[in-house]
C-alpha positions as CSV (number, residue, x, y, z in Angstrom):
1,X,-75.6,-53.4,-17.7
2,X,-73.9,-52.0,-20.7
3,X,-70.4,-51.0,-21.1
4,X,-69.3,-47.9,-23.1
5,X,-66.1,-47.5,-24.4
6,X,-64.2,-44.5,-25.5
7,X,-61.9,-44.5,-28.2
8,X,-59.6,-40.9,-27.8
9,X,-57.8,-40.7,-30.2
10,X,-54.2,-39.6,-29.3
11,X,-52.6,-36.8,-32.3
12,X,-49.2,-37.6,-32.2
13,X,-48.6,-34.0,-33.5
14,X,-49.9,-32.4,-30.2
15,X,-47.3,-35.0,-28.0
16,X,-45.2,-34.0,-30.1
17,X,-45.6,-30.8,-29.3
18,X,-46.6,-31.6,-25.7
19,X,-42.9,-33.0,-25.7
20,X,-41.3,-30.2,-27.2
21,X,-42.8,-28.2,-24.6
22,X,-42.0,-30.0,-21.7
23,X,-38.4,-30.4,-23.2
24,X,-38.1,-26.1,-23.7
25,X,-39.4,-26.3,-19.7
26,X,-36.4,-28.5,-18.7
27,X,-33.7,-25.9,-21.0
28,X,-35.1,-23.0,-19.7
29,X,-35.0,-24.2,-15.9
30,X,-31.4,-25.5,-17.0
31,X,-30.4,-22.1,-17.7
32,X,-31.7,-20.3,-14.8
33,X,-29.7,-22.3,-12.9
34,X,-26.7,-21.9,-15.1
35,X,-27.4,-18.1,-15.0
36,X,-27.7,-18.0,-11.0
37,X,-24.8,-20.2,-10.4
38,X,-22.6,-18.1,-12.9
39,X,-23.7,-15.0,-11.1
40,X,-23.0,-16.1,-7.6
41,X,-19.7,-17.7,-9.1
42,X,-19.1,-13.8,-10.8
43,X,-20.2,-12.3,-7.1
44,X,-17.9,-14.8,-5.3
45,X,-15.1,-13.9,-7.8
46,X,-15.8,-10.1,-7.2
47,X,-15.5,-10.8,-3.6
48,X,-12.1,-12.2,-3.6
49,X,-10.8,-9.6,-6.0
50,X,-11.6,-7.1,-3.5
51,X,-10.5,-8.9,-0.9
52,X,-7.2,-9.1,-2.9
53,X,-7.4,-5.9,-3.8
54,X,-7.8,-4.5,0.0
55,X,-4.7,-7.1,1.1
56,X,-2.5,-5.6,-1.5
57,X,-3.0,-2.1,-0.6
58,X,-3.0,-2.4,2.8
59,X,0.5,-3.9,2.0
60,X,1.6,-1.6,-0.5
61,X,0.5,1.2,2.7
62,X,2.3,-0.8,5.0
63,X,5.3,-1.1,3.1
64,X,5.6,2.5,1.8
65,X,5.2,3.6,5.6
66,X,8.2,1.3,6.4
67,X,10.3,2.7,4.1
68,X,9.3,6.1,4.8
69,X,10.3,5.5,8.0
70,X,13.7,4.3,7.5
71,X,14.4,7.1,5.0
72,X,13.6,9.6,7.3
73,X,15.7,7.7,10.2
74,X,17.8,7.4,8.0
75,X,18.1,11.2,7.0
76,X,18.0,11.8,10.8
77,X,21.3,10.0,11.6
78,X,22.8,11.7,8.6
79,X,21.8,15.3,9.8
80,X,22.6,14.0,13.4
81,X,26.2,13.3,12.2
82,X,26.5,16.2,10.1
83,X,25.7,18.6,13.1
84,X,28.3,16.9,14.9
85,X,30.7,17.3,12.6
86,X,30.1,21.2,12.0
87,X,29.6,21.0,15.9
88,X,33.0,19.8,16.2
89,X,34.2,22.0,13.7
90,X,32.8,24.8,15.4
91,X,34.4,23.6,18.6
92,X,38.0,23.7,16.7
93,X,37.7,27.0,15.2
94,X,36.6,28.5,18.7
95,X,39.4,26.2,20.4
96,X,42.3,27.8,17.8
97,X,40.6,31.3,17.7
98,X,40.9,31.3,21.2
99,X,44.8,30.1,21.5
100,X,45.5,32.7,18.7
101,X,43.5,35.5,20.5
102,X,45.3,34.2,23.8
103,X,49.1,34.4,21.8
104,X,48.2,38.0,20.5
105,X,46.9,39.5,23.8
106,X,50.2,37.7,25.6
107,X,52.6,39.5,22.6
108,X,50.4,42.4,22.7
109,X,50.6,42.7,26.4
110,X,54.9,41.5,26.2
111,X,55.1,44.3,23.9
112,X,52.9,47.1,26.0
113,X,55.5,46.0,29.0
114,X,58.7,46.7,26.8
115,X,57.5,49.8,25.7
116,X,56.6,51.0,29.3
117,X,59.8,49.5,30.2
118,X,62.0,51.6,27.6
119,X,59.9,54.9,28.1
């Protein structure tokens, strides 16, 4: 039995660019995955901001309710006050319109008596 051997000859220019290749494979898988995790990082980032976003306005609502609220309570137990004040005002004018009208009629009437009197 014979034995035949094969010399291949190996070009180093195509390993070369075999390697070259294989290395461009490895950059370009590298930044797929750089891409992908920087767009799940953007979408995750997105997702708080809105979050945020929804959490401050929901405060912001909150508070401007509140102090809506207490302006108009407030405003409330200011015209609440000021009716009772014209209320009581009201009452004293009524109270001394009455005692005048009551000290007219009575001189009124002392006078009506005299005059029947001296007729």
């Amino acid at each position: 039995m014979t034995k035949t051997v094969f010399l291949v000859k190996v070009d180093p220019m195509n390993q070369s660019v075999d390697n070259v290749i294989d290395r461009l494979s490895e950059i370009e898988a590298r930044a797929v995955k750089i891409s992908d995790e920087t767009e799940n990082k953007i979408r995750y980032l997105a997702d708080r901001m809105e979050q945020k976003k929804k959490a401050y306005d929901e405060k912001l609502l909150k508070e401007t309710a509140d102090r809506l609220n207490r302006l108009g309570n407030g405003m409330n137990e200011q015209m609440e006050s000021e009716i009772t004040r014209l209320q009581q005002e009201a009452d004293q004018a009524m109270k001394e319109m009455q005692e005048k009208f009551t000290k007219q009629l009575e001189e009124i009437t002392d006078q009506l008596v005299r005059s029947m009197i001296k007729v």
